[in-house]
C-alpha atoms as an extended CHARMM CRD file, in Angstrom:
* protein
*
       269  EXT
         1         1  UNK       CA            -76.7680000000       70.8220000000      -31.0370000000  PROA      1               0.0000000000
         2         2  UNK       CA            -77.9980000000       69.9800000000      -34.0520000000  PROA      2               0.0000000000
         3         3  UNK       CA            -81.3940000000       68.3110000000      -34.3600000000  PROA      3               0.0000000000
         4         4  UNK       CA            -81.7130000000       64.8570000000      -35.7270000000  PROA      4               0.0000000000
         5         5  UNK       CA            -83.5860000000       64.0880000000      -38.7560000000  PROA      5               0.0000000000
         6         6  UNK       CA            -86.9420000000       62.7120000000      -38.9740000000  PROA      6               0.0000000000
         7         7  UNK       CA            -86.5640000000       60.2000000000      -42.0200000000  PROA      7               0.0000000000
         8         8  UNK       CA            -83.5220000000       59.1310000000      -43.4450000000  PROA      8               0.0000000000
         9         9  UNK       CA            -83.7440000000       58.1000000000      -46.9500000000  PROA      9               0.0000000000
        10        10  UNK       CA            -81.8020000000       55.3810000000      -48.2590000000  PROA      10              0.0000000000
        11        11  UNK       CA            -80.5710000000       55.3000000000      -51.8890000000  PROA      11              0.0000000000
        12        12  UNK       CA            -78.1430000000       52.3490000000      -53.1860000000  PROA      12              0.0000000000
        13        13  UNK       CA            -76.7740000000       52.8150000000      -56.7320000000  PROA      13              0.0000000000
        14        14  UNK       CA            -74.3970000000       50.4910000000      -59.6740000000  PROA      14              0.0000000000
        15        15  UNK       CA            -74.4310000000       51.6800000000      -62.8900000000  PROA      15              0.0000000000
        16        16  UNK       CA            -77.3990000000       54.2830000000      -62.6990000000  PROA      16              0.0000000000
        17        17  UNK       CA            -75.9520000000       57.1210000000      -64.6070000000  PROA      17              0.0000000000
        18        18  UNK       CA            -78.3380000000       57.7990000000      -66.9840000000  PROA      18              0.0000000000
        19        19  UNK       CA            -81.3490000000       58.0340000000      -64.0750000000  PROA      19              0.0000000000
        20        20  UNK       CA            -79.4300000000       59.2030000000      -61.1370000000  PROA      20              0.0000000000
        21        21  UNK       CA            -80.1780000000       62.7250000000      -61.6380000000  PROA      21              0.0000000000
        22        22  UNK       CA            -83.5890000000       62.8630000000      -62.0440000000  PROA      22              0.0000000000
        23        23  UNK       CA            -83.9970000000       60.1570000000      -59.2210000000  PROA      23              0.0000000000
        24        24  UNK       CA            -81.7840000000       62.5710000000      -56.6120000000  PROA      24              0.0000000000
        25        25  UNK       CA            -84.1240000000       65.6540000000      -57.8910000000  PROA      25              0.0000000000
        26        26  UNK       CA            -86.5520000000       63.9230000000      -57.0770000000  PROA      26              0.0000000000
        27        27  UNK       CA            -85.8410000000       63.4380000000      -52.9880000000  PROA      27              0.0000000000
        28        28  UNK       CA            -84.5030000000       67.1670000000      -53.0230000000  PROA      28              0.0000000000
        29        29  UNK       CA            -87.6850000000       68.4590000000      -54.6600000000  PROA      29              0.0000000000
        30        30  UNK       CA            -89.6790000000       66.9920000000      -51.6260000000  PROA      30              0.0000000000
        31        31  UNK       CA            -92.7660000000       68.8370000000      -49.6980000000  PROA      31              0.0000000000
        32        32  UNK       CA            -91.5350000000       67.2460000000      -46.6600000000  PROA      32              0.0000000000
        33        33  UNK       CA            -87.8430000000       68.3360000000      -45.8440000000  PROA      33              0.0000000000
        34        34  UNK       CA            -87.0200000000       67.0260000000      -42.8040000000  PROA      34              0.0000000000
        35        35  UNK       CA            -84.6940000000       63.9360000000      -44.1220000000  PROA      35              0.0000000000
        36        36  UNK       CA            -81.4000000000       63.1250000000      -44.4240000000  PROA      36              0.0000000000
        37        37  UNK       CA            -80.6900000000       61.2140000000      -47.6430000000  PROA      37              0.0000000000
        38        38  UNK       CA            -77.9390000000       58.8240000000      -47.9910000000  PROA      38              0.0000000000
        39        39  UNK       CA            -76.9320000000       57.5410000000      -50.9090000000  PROA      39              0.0000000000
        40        40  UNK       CA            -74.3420000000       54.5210000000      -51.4590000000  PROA      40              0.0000000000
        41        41  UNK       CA            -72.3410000000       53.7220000000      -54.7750000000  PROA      41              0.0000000000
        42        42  UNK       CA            -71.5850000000       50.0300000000      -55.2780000000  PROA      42              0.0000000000
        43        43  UNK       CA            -68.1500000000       50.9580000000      -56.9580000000  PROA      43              0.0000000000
        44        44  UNK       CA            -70.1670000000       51.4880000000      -60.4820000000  PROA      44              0.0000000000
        45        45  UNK       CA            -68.1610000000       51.9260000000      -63.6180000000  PROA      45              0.0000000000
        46        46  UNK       CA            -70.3960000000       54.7890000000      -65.3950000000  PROA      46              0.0000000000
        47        47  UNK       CA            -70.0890000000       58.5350000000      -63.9910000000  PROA      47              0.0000000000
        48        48  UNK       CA            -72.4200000000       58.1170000000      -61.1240000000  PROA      48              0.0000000000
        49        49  UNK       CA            -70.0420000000       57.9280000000      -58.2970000000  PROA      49              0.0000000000
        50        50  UNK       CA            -69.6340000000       62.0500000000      -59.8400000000  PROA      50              0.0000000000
        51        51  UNK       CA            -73.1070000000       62.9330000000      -60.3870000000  PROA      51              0.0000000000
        52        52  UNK       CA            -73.3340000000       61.9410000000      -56.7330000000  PROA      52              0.0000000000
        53        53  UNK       CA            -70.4470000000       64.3670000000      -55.3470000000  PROA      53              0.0000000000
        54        54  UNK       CA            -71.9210000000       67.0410000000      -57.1990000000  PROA      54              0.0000000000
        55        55  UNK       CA            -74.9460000000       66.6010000000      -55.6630000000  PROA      55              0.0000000000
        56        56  UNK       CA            -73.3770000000       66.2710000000      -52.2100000000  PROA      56              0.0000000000
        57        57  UNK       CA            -71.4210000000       69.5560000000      -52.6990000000  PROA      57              0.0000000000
        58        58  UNK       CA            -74.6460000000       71.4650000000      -53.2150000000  PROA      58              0.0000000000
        59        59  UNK       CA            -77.1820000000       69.8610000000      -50.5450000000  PROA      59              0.0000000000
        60        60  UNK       CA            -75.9950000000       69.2640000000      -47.2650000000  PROA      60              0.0000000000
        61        61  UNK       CA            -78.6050000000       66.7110000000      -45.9050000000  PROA      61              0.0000000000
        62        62  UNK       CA            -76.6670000000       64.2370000000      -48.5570000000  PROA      62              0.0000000000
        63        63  UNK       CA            -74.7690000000       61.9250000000      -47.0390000000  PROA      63              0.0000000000
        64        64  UNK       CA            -72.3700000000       60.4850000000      -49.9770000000  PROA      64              0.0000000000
        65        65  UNK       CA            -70.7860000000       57.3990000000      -49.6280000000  PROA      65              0.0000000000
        66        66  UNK       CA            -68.8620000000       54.6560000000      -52.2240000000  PROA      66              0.0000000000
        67        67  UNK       CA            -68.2960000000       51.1640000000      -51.4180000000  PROA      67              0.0000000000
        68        68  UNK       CA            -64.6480000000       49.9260000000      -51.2390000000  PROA      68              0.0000000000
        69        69  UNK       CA            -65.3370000000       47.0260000000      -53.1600000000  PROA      69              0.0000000000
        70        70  UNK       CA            -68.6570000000       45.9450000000      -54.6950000000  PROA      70              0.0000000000
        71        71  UNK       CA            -71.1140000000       44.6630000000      -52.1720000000  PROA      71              0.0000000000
        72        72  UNK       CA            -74.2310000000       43.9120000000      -54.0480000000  PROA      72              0.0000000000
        73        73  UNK       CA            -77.4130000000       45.5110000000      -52.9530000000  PROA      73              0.0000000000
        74        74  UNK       CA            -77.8480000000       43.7220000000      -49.6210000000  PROA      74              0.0000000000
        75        75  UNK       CA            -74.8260000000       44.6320000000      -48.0270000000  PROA      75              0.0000000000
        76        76  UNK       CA            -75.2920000000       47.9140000000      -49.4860000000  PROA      76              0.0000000000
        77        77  UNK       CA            -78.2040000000       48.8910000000      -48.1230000000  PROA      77              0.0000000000
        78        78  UNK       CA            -77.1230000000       47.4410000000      -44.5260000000  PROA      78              0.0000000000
        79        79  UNK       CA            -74.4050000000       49.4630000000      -44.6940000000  PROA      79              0.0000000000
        80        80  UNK       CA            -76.8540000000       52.3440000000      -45.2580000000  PROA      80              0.0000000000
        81        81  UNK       CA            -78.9970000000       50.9820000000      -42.2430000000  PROA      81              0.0000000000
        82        82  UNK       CA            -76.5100000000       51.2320000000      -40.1000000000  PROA      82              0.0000000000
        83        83  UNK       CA            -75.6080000000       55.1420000000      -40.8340000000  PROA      83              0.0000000000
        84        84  UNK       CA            -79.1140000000       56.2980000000      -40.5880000000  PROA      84              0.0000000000
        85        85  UNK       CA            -80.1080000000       58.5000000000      -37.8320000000  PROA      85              0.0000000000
        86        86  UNK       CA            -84.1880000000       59.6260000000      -38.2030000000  PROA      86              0.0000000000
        87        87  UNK       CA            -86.6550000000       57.6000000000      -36.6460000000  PROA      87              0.0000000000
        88        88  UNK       CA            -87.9910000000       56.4620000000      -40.0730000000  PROA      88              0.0000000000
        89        89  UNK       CA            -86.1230000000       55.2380000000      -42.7270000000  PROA      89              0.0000000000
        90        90  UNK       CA            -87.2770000000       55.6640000000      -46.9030000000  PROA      90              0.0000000000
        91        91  UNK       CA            -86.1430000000       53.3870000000      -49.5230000000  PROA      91              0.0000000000
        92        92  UNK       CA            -86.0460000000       54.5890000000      -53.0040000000  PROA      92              0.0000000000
        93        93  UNK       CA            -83.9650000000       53.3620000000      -56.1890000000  PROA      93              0.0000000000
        94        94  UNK       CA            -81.5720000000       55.4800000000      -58.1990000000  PROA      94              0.0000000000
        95        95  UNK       CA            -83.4270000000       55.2910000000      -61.5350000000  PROA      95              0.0000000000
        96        96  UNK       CA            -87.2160000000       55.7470000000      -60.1700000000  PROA      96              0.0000000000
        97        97  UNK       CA            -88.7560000000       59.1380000000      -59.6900000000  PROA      97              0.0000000000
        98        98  UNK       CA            -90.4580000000       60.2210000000      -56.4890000000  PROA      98              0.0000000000
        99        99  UNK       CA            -93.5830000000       62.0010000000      -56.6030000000  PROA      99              0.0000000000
       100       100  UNK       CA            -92.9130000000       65.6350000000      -54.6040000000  PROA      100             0.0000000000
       101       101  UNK       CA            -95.3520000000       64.1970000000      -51.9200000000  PROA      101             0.0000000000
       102       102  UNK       CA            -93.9440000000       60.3390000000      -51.7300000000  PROA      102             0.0000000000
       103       103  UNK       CA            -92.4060000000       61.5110000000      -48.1870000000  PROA      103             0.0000000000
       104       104  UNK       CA            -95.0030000000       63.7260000000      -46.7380000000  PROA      104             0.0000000000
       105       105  UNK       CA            -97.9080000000       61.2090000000      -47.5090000000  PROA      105             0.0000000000
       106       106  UNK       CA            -96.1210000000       58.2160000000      -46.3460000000  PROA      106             0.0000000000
       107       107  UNK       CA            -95.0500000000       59.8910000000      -43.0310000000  PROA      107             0.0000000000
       108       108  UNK       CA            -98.1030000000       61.4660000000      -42.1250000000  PROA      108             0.0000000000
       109       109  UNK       CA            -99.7940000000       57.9880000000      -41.8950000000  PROA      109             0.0000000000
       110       110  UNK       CA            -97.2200000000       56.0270000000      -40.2910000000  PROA      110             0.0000000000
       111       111  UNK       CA            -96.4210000000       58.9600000000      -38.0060000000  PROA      111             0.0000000000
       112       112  UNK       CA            -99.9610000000       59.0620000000      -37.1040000000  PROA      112             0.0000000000
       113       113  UNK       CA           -100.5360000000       54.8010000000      -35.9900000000  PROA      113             0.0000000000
       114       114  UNK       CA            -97.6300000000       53.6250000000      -33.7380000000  PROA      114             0.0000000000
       115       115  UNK       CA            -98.9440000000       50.0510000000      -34.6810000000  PROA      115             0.0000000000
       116       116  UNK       CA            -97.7320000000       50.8970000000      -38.3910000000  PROA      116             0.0000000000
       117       117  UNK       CA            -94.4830000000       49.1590000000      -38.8600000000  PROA      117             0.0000000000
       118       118  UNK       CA            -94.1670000000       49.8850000000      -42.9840000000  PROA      118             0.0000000000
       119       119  UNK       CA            -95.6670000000       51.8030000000      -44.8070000000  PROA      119             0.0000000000
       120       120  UNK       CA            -95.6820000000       51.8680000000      -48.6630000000  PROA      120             0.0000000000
       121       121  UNK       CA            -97.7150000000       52.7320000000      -52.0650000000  PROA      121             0.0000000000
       122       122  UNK       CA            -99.2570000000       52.4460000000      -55.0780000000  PROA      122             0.0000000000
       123       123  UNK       CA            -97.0190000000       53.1020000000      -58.0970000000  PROA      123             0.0000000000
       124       124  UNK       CA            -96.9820000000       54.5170000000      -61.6320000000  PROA      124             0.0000000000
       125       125  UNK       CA            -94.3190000000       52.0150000000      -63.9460000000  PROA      125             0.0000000000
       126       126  UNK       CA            -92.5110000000       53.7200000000      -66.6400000000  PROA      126             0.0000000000
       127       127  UNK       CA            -90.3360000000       52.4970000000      -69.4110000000  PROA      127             0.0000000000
       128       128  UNK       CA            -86.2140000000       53.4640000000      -69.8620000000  PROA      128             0.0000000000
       129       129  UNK       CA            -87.3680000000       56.6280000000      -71.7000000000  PROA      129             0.0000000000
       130       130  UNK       CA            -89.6360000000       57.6260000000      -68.7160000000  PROA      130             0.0000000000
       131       131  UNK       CA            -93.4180000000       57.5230000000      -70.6000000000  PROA      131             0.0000000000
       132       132  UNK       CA            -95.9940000000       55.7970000000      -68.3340000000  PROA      132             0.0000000000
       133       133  UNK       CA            -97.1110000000       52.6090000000      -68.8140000000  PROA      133             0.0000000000
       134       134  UNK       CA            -99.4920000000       51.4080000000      -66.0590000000  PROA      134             0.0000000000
       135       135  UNK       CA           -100.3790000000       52.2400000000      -62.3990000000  PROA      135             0.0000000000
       136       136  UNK       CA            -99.8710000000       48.7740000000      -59.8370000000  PROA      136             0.0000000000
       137       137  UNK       CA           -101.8850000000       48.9760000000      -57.1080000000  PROA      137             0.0000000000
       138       138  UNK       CA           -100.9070000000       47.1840000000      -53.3050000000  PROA      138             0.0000000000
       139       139  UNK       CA           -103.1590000000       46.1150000000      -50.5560000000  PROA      139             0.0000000000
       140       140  UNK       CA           -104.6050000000       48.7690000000      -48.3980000000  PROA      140             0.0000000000
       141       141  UNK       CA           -105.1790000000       47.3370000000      -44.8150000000  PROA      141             0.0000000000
       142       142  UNK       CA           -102.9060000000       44.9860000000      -42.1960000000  PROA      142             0.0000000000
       143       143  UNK       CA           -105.5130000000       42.1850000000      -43.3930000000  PROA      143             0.0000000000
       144       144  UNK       CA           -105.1830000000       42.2740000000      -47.1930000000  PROA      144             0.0000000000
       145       145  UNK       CA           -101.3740000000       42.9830000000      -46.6820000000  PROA      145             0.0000000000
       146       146  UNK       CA           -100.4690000000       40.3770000000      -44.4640000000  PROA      146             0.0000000000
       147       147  UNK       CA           -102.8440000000       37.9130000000      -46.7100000000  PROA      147             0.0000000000
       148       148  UNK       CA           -100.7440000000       39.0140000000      -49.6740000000  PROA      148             0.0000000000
       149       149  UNK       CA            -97.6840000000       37.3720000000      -48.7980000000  PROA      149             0.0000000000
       150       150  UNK       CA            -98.5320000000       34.2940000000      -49.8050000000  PROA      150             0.0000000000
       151       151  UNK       CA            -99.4800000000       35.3850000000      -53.0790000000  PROA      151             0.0000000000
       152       152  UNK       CA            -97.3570000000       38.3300000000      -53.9330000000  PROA      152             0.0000000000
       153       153  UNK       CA            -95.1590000000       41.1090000000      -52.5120000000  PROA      153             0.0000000000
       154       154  UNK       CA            -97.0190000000       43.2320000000      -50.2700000000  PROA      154             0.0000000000
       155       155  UNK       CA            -95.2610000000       46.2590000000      -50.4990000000  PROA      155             0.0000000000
       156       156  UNK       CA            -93.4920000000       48.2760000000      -53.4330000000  PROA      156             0.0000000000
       157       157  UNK       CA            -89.9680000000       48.2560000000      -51.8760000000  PROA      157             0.0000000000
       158       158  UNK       CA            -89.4370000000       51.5950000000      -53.2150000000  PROA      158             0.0000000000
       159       159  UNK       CA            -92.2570000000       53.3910000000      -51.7240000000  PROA      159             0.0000000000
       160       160  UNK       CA            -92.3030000000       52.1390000000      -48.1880000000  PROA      160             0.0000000000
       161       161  UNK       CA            -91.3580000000       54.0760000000      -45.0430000000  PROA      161             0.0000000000
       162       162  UNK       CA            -90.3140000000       51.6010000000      -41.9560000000  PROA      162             0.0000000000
       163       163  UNK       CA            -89.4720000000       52.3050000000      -38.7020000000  PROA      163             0.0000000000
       164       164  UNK       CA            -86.1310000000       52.6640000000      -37.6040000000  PROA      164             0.0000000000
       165       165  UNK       CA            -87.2360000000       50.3180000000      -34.3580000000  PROA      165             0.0000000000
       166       166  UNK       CA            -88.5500000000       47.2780000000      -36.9100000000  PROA      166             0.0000000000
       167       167  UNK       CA            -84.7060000000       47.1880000000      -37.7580000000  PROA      167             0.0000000000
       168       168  UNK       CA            -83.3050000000       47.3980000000      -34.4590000000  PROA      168             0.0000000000
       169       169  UNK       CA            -85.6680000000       44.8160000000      -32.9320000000  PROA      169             0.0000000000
       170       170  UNK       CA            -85.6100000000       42.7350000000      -36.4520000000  PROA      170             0.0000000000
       171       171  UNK       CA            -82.3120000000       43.0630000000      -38.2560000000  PROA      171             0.0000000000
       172       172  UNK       CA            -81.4700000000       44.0770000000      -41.8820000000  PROA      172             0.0000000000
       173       173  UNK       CA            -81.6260000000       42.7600000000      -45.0090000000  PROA      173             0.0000000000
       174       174  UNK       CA            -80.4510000000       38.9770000000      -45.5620000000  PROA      174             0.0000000000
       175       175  UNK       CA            -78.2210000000       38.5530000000      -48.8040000000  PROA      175             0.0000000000
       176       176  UNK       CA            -79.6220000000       34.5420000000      -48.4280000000  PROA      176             0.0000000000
       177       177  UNK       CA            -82.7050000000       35.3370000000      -49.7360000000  PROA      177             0.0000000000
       178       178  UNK       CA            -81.3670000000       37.4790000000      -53.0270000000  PROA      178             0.0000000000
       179       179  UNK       CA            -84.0500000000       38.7030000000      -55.2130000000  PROA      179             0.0000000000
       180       180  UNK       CA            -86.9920000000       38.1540000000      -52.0440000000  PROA      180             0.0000000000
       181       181  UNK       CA            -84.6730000000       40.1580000000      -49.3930000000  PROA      181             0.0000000000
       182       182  UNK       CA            -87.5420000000       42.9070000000      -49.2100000000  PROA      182             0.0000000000
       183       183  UNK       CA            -90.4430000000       39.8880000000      -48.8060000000  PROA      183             0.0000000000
       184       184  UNK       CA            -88.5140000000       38.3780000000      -46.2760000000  PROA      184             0.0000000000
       185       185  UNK       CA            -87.9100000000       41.5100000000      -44.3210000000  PROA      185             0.0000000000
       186       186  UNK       CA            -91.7900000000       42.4900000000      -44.4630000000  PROA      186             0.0000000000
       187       187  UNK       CA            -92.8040000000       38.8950000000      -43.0900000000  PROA      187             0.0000000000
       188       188  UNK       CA            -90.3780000000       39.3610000000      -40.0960000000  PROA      188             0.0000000000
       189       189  UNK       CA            -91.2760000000       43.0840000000      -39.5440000000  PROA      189             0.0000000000
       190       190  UNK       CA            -95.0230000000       41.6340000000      -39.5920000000  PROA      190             0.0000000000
       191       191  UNK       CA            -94.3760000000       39.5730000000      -36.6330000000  PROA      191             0.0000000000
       192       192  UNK       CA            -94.7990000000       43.0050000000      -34.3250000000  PROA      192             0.0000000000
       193       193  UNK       CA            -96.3560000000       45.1140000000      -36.7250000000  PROA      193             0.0000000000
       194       194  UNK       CA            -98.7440000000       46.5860000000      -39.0150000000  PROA      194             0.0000000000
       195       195  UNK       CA            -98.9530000000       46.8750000000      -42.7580000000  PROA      195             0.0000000000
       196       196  UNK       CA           -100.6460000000       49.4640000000      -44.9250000000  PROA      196             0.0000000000
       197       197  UNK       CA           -100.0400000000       50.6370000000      -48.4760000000  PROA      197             0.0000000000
       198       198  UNK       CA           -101.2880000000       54.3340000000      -49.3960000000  PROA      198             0.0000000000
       199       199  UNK       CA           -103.9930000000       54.2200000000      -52.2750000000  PROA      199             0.0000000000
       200       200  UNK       CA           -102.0310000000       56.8640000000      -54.8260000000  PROA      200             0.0000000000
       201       201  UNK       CA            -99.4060000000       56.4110000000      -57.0020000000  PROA      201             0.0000000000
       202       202  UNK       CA            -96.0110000000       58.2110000000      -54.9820000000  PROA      202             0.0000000000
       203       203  UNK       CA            -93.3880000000       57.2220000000      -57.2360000000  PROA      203             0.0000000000
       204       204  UNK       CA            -92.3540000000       56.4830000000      -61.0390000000  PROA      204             0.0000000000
       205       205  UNK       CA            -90.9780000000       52.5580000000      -61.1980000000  PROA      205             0.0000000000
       206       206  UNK       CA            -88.8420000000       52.0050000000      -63.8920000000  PROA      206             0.0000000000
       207       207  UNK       CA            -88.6580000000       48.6890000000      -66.2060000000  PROA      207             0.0000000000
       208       208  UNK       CA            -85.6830000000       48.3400000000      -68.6830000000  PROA      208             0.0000000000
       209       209  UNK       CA            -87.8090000000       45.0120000000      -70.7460000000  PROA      209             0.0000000000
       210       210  UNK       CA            -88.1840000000       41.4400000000      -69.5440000000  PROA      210             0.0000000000
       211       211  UNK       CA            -84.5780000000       40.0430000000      -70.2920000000  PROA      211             0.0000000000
       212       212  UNK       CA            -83.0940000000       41.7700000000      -67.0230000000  PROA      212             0.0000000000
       213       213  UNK       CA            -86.0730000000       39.8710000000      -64.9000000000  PROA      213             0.0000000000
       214       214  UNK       CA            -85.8330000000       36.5850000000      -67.2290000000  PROA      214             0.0000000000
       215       215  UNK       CA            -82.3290000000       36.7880000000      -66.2950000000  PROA      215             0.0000000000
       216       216  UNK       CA            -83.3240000000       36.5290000000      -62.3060000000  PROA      216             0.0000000000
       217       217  UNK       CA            -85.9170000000       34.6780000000      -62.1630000000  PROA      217             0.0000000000
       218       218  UNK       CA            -85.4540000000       31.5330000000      -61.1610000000  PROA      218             0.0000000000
       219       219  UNK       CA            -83.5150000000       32.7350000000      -58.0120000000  PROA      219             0.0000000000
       220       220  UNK       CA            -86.4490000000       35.0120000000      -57.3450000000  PROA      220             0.0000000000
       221       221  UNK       CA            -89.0040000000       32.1300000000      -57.4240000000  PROA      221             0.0000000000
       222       222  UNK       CA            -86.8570000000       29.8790000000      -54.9610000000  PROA      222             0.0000000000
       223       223  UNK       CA            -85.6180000000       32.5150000000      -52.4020000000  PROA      223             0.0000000000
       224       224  UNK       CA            -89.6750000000       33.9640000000      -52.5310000000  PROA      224             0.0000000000
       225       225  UNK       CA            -90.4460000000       30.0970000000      -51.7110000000  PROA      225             0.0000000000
       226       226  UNK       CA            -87.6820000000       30.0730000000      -48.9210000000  PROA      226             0.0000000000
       227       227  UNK       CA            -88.9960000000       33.3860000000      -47.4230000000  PROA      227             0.0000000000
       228       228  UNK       CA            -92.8930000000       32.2360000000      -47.3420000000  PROA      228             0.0000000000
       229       229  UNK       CA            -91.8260000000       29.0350000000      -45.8300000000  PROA      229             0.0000000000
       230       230  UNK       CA            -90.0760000000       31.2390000000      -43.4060000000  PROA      230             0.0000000000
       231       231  UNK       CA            -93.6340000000       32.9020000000      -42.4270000000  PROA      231             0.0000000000
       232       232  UNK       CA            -95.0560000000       29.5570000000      -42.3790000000  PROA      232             0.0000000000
       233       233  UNK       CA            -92.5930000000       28.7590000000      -39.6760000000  PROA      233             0.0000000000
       234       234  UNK       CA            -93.0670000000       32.3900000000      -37.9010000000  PROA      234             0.0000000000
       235       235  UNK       CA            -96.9930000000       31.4170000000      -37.4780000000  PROA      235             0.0000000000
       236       236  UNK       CA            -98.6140000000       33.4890000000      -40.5700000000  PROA      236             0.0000000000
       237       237  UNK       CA           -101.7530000000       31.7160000000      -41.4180000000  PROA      237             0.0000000000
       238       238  UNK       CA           -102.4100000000       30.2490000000      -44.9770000000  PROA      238             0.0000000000
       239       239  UNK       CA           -106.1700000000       29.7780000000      -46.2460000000  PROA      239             0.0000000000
       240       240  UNK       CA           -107.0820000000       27.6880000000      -48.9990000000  PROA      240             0.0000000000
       241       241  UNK       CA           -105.8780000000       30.6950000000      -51.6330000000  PROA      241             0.0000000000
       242       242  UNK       CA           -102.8480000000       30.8940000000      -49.9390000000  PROA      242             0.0000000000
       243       243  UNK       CA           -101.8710000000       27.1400000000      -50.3860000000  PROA      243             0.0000000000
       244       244  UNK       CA           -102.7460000000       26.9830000000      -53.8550000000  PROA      244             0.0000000000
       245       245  UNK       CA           -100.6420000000       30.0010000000      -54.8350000000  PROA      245             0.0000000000
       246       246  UNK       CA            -97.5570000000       29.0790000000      -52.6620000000  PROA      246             0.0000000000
       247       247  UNK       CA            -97.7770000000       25.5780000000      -54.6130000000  PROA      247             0.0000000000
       248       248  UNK       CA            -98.3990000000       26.9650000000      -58.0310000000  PROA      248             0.0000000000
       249       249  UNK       CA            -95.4760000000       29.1160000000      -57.1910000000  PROA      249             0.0000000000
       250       250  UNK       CA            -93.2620000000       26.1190000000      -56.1980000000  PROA      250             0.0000000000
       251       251  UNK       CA            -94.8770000000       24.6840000000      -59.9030000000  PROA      251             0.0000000000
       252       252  UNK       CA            -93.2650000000       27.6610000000      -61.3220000000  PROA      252             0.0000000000
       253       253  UNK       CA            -89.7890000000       26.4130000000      -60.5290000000  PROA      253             0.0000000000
       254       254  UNK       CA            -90.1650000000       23.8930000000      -64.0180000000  PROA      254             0.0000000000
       255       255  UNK       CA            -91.7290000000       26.0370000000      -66.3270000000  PROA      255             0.0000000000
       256       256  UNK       CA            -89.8980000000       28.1070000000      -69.0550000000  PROA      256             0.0000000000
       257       257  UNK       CA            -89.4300000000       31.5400000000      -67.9580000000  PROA      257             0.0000000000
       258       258  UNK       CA            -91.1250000000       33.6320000000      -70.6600000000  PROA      258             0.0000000000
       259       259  UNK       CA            -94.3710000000       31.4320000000      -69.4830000000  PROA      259             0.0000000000
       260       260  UNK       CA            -93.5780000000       32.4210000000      -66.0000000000  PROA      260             0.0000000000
       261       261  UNK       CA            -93.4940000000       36.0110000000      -66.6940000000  PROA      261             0.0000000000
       262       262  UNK       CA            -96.5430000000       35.8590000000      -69.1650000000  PROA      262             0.0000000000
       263       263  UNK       CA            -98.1540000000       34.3460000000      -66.1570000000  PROA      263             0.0000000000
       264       264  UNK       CA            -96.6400000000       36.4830000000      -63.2910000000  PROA      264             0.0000000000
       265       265  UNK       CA            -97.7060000000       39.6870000000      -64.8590000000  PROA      265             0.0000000000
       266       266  UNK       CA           -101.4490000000       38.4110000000      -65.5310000000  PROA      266             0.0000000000
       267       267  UNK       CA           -101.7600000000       37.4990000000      -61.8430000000  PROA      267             0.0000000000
       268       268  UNK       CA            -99.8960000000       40.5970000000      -60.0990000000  PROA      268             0.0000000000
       269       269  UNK       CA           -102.3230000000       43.2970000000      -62.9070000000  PROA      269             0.0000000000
């Protein structure tokens, strides 16, 4: 009988050609091996959808799958939720890199606390052409990360380990809250369990410029609105810091969108 995996890693990909490779490396070139990594084309148009079955052919803890029709990253990744079989479950983005001990850092901790729900990082951000920008930092402990909602997103959804039990108990991803699905499944997560965020930088976030985020952004702003007034109705508490932020956010809704992201940036570091 074969034995189950420990963590199943969860990749959705469109369009990510020119990255897939190096991002699939990346997983395989892991310290910690005990994962089964399933990866999901959304019926992309490039040649990833081939870079993938090559891949498959020559690893056999990839699980290769392509979408029928293209279900944008929601259903896409619930799709993947519902084929994963470790107790843990990784999410990581087919044009990042992973740093070779993302997995085996992020395990051992959450492994370790049984209150731990998700675990995450801090991150290194990179440019198309790979060459290191900045580092972004996250909140260490339950108390900073659970304050952090109201301000920003907790968690770098690409460096986070969850539990395979927060989804079970909790659901999936919710396609109503486009843009904010990952804030929105941290605050219900949150309701049972704990938060913490590793202090190193695990994995390689790529940007491609601020037109694909302009693009986006007003949809982000209302669905993150939507998802904190969610917590709000869940029983998360809000300070003083935490009202003026979740207003100045709702302010955010009228300005231009370059001033938005001139702003965003200075307050997130």
């Amino acid at each position: 009988m074969k034995t189950l995996p420990k963590v199943s890693v969860l990749m959705p990909n469109y369009n990510a050609g020119k990255y897939i490779s190096e991002a699939i490396q990346s997983i395989l070139n892991q310290t910690f091996t005990d994962f089964e990594f399933i990866i999901i084309d959304d019926c992309s148009t490039d040649n990833s959808w081939e870079i993938i079955q090559e891949f498959a052919k020559k690893d056999e803890r990839i699980v290769a799958m392509g979408n029928d029709e293209n279900l944008k990253i929601c259903k896409t990744l619930n799709k993947g939720l519902e084929m994963v079989k470790g107790e843990y479950i990784a999410r990581m983005d087919s044009d990042d890199i992973a740093m070779e001990n993302w997995l085996e850092n992020v395990y051992q901790k959450i492994s370790q606390n049984e209150k731990i729900g998700v675990c995450g990082s801090n991150f290194w951000i990179i440019d198309s052409d790979g060459k290191v920008l900045k580092e972004k930092t996250f909140p260490e402990t339950e108390k900073e990360a659970k304050n952090a909602i109201w301000l920003r997103n907790p968690f770098a959804h690409n460096t986070v380990i969850f539990r395979k039990s927060c989804y079970e108990e909790f659901g999936g991803y919710d396609d109503n809250f486009l843009y904010a699905e990952d804030l929105e499944l941290w605050i219900r997560y949150g309701q049972k369990y704990e938060f913490y965020n590793i202090q190193k930088n695990l994995v390689k976030y790529r940007i491609f410029g601020e037109n694909s985020i302009l693009k986006k952004q007003k949809q982000m702003i209302k669905n993150t609105l939507l998802a904190r007034k969610k917590a709000k109705k869940l029983g998360y508490k809000m300070n003083f810091k935490a009202r003026f932020y979740y207003f100045g956010t709702w302010c955010m809704q009228f300005f231009p969108s370059k001033f938005v992201l001139w702003l965003f940036n200075k307050l997130q570091g």
